[in-house]
Backbone bond lengths (Angstrom), bond angles and torsions (degrees), N, CA, C in turn:
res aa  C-N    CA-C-N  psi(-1)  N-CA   C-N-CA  omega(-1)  CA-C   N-CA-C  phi
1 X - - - 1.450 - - 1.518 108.46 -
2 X 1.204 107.52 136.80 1.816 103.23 177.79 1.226 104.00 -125.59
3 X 1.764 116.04 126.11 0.991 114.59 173.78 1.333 124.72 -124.09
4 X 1.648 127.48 150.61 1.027 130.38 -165.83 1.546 120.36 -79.97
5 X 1.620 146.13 -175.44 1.215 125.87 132.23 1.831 81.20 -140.11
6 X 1.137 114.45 154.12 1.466 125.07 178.46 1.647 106.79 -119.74
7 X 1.222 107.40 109.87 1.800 108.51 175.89 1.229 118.70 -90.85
8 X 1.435 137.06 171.05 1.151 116.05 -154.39 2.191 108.23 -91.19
9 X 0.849 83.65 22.06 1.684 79.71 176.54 1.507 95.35 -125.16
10 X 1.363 118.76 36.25 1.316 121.54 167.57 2.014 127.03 55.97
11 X 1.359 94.12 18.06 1.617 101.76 -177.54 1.160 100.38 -100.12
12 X 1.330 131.04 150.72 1.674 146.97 -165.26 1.168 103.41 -107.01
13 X 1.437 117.53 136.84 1.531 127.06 158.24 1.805 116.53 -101.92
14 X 1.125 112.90 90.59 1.484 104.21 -176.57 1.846 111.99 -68.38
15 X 1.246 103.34 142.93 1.540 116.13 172.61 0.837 102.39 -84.44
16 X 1.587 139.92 -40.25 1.499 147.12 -145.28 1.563 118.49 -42.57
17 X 1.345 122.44 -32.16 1.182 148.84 -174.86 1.406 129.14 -73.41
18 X 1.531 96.08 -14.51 1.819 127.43 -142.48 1.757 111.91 -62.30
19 X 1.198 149.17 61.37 1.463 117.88 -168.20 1.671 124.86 -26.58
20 X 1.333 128.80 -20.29 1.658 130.08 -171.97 1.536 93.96 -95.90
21 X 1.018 83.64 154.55 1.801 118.64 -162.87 1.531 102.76 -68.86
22 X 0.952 127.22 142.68 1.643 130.63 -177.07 1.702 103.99 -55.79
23 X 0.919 122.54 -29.80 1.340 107.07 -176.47 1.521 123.07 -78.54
24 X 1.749 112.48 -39.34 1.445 116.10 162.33 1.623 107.55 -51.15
25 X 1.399 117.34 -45.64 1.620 93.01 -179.70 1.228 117.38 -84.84
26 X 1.142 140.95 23.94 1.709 151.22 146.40 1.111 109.92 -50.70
27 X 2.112 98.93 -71.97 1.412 135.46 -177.61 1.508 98.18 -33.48
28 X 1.648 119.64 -77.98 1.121 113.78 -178.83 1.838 138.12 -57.97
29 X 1.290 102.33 -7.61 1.541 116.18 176.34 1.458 112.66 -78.60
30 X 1.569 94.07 -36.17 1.811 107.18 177.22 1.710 91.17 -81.25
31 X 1.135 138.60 -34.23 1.680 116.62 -165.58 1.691 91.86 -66.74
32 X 1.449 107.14 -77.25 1.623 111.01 176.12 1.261 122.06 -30.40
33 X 1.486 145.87 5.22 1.445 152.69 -152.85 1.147 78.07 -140.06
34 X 1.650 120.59 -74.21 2.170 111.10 -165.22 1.541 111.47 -45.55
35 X 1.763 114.40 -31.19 1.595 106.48 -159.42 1.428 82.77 -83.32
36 X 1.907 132.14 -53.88 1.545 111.50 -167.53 1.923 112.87 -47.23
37 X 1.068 98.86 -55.03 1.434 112.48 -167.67 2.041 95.78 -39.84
38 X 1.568 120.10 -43.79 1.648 119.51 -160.03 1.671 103.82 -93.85
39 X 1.060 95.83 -14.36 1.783 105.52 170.71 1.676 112.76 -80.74
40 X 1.503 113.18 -45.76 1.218 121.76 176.28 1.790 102.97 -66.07
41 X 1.192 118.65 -74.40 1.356 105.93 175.02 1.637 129.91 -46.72
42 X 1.180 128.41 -13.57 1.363 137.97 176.62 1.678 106.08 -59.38
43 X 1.795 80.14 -52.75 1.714 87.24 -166.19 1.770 94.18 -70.42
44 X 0.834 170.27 -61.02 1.615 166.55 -138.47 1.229 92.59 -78.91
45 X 1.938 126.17 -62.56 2.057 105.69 155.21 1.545 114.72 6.17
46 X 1.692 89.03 -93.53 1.697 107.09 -148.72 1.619 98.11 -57.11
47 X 0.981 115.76 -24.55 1.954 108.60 -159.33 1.726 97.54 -86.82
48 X 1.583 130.23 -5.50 1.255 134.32 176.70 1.528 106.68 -72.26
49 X 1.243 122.68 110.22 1.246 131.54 157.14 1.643 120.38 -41.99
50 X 1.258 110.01 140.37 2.221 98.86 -159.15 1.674 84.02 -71.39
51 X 1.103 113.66 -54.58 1.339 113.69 -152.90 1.954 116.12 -131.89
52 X 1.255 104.76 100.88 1.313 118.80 -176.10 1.676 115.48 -36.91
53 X 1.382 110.95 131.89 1.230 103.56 -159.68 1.932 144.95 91.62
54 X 1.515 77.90 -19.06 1.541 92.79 178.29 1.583 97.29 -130.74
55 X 1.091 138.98 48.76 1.186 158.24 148.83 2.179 102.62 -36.44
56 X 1.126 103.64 119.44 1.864 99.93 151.07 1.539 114.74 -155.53
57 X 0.971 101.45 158.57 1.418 99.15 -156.15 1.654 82.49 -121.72
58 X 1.367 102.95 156.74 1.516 114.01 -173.75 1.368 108.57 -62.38
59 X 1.361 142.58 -24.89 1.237 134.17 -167.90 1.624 101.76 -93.82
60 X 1.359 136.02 -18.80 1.442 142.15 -178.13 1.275 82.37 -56.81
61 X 1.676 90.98 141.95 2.017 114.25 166.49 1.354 115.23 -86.79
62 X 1.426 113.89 -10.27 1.373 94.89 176.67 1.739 116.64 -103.03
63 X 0.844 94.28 159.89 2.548 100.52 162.11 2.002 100.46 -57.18
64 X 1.516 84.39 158.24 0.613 97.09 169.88 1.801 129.59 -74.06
65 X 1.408 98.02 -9.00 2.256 119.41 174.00 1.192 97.87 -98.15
66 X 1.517 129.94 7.35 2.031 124.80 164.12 1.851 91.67 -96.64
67 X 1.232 135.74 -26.61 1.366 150.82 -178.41 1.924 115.33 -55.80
68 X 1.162 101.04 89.05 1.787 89.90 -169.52 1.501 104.03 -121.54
69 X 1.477 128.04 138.27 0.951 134.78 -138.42 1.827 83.09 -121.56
70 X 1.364 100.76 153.85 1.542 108.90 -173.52 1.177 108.48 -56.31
71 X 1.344 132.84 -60.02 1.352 123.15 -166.53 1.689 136.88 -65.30
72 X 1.984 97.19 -17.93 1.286 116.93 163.60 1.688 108.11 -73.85
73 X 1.195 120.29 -29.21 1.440 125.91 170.35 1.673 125.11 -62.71
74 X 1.278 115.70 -38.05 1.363 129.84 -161.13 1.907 81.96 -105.78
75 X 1.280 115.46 -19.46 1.609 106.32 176.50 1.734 108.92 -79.93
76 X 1.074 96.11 -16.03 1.595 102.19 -172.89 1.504 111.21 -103.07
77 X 1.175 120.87 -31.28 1.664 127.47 156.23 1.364 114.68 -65.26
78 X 1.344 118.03 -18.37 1.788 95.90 160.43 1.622 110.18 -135.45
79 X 1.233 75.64 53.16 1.969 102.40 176.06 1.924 68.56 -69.17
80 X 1.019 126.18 172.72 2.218 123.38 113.47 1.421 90.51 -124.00
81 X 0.884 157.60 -42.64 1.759 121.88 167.12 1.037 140.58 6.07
82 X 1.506 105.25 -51.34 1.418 127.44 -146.17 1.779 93.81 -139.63
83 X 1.384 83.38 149.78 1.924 100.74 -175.07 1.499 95.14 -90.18
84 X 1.676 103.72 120.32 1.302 114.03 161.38 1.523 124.74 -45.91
85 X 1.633 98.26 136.43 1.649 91.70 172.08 1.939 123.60 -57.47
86 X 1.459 130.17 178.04 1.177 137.28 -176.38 1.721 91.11 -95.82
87 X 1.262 126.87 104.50 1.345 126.43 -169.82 2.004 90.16 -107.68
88 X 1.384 93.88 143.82 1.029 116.79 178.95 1.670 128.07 -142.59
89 X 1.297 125.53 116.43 1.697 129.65 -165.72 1.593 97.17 -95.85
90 X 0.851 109.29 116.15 2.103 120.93 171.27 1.343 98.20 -108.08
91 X 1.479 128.37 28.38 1.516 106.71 160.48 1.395 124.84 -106.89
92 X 1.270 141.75 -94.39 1.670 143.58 -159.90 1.601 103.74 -110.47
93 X 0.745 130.33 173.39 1.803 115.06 179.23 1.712 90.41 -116.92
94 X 1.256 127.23 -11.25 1.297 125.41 -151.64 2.089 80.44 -80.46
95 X 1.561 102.14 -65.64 1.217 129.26 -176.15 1.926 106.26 -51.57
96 X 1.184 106.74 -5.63 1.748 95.49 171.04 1.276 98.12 -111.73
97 X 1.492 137.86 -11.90 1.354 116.62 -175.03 1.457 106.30 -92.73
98 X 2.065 114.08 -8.23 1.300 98.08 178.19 1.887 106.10 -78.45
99 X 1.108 99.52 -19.66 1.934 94.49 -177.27 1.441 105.42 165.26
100 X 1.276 99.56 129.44 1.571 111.25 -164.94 1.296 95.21 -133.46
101 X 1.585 113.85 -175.55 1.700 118.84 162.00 1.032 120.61 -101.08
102 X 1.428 99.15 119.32 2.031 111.01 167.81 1.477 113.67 1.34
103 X 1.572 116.47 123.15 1.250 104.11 167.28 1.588 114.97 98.31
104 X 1.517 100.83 -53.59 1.565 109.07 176.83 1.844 120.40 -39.74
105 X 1.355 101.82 143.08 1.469 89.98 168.77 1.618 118.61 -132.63
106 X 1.538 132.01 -176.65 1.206 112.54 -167.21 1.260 99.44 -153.83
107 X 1.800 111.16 127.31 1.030 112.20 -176.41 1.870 114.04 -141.92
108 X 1.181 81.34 69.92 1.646 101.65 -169.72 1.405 124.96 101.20
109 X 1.367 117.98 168.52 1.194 114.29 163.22 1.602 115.81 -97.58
110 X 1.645 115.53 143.13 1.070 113.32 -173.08 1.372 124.60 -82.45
111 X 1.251 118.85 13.49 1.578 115.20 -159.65 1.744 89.46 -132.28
112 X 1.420 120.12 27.88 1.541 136.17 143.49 1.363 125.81 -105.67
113 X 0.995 123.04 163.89 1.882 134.21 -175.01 2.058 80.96 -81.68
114 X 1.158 119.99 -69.12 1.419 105.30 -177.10 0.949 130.29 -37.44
115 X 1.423 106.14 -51.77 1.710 110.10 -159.82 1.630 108.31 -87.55
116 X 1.358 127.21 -26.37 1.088 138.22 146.98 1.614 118.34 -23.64
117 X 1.704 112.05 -57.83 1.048 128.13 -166.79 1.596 117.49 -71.80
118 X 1.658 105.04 -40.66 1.184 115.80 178.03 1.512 106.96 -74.38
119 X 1.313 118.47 -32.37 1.383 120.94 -172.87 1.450 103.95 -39.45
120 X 1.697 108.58 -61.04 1.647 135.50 -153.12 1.680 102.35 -82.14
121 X 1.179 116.87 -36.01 1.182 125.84 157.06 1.286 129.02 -33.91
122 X 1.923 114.48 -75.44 1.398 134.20 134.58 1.713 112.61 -14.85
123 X 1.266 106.26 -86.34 1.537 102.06 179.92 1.232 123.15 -49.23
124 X 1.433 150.89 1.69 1.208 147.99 -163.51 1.144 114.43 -103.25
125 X 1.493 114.22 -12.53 1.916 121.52 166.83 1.525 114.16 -93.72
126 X 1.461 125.94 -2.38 1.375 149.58 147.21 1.421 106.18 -49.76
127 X 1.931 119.60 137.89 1.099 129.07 -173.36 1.396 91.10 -100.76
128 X 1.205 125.72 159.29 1.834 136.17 -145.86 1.370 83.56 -100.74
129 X 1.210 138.13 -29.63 1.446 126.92 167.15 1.279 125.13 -81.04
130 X 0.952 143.03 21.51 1.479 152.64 -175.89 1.399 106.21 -86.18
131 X 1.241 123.27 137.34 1.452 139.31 159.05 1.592 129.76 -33.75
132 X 0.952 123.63 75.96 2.005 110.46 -141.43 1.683 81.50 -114.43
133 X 1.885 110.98 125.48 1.239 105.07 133.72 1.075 152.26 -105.66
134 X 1.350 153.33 153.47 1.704 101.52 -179.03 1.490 91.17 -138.11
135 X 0.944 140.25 126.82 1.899 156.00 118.25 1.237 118.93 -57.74
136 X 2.260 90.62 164.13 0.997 88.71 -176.39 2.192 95.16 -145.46
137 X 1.032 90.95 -85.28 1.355 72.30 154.13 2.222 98.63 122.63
138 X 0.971 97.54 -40.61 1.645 114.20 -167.36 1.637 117.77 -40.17
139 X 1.542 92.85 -23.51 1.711 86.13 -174.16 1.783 91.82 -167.97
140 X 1.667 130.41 -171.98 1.045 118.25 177.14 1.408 125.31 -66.39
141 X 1.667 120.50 151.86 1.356 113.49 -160.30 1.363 113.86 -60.83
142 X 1.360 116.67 -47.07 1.354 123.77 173.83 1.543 128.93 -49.03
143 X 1.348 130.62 -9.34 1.114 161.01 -165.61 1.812 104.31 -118.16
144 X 0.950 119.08 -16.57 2.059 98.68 -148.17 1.600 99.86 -85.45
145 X 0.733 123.42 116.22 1.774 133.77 177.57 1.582 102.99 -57.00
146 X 1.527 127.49 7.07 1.291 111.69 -170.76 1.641 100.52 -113.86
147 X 1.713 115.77 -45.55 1.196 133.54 -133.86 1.992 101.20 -68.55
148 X 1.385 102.63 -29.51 1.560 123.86 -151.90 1.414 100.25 -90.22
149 X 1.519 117.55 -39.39 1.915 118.90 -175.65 1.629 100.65 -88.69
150 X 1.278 119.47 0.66 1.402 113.55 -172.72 1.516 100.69 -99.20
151 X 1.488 92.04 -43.05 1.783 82.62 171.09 1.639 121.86 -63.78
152 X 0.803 93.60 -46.11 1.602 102.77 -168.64 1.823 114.17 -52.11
153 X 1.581 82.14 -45.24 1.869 93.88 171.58 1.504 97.21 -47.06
154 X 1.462 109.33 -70.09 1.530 124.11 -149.44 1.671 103.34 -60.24
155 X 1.489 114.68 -39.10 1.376 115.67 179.72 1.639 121.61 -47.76
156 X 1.849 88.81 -49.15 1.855 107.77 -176.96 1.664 108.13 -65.64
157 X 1.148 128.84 -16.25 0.995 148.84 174.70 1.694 116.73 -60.95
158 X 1.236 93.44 -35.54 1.791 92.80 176.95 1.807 116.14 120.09
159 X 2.137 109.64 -6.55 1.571 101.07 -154.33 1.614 85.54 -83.71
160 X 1.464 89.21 146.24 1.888 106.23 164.07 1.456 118.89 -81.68
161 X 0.722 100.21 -31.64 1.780 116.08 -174.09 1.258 114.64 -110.55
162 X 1.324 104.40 42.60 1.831 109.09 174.17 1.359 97.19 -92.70
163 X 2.102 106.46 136.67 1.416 107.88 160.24 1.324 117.29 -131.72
164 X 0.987 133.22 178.94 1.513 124.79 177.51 1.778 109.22 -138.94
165 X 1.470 91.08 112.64 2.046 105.00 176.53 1.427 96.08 -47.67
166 X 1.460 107.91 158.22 1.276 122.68 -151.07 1.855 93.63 -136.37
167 X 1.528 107.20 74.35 1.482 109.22 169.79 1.142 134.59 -97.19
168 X 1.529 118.54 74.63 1.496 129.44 -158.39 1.606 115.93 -41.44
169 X 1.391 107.24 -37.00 1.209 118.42 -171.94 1.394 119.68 -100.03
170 X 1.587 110.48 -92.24 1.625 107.39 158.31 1.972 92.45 -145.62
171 X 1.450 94.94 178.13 1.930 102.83 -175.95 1.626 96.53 -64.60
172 X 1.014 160.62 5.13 1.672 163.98 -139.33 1.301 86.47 -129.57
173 X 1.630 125.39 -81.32 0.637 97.08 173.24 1.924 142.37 -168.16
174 X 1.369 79.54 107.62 1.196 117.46 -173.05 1.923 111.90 -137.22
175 X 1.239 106.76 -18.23 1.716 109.36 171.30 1.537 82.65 -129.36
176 X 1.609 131.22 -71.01 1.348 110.60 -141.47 1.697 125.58 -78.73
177 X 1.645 94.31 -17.38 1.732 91.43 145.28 1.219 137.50 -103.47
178 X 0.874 97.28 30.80 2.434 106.46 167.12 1.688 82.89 -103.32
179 X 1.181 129.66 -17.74 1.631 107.91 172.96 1.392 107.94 96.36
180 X 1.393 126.52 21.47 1.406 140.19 -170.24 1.288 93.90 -82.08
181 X 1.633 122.92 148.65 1.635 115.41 164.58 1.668 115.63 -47.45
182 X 1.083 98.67 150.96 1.467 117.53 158.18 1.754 115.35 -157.01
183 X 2.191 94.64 143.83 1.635 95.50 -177.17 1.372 92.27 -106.34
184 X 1.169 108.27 170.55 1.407 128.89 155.08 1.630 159.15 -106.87
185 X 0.757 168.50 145.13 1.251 129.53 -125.92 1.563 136.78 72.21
186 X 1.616 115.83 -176.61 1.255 110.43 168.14 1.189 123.76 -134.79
């Protein structure tokens, strides 16, 4: 029996030669195949986020208890018990007049020297204890050029109760197809 192994720069190792019996070198093709195969799956493990939606990546400024996931959000907007948080959108203005969340307001985009400015501006007649959320929504969370300078402003700022919506995907959908309110306009 002659058998091949092909490495990745395309040079052959022939067995053909082998003193051990065709089956030990099977045996061993299958051991070397079980360890690639449990090494490869390990790594796809660790890179699984525990819990969808609550995604942070080591460089995010906030904890993981500033991290609020849509459905705890839209559970707390139709709390009436309880006083809605001060929700706030720091992304595109184009993208809040197509549909935002109830209540939300918008005062620039955060990933400009302007809109940045007006943001912090805006926020500075806000009591440092107030309920602050802020989203964004425009593209994936890990990616959004807005979500990360808004916190950071708002953090240096003094709020205790800053959180940041947790839109893995984009605001479409990740709130507006789970069927969560949305207004329109501006």
């Amino acid at each position: 029996m002659n058998l091949e192994i092909f490495s990745s720069k395309n040079r052959s190792v022939s067995l053909r030669n082998s003193s051990a019996p065709v089956t030990s070198r099977l045996q061993a093709i299958c051991w070397v195949s079980a360890v690639a195969i449990l090494l490869a799956g390990s790594v796809g493990l660790v890179s699984i986020p525990a819990i969808e939606g609550q995604e942070k990546r080591s460089s995010d400024p906030w904890t993981a208890a500033q991290a609020v996931p849509p459905a705890d959000l839209a559970g707390e907007l139709g709390d009436k018990n309880e006083r809605p948080p001060t929700i706030i959108y720091v992304g595109f203005r184009t993208l809040f007049a197509g549909g935002h969340i109830p209540g939300a307001t918008f005062h620039g985009s955060a990933s400009t020297e302007q809109g940045l400015s007006d943001l912090k501006k805006w926020a500075d007649g806000l009591p440092r204890t107030a309920s602050v959320v802020i989203y964004c929504g425009c593209c994936p969370f890990d990616k959004c050029p807005n979500i990360r300078p808004a916190f950071i402003a708002l953090n240096k700022m003094g709020f205790k109760k800053l959180r940041v919506l947790v839109l893995p995907t984009n605001f479409a959908t990740d709130w507006g197809d789970k069927g969560y309110p949305i207004q329109k306009g501006t």
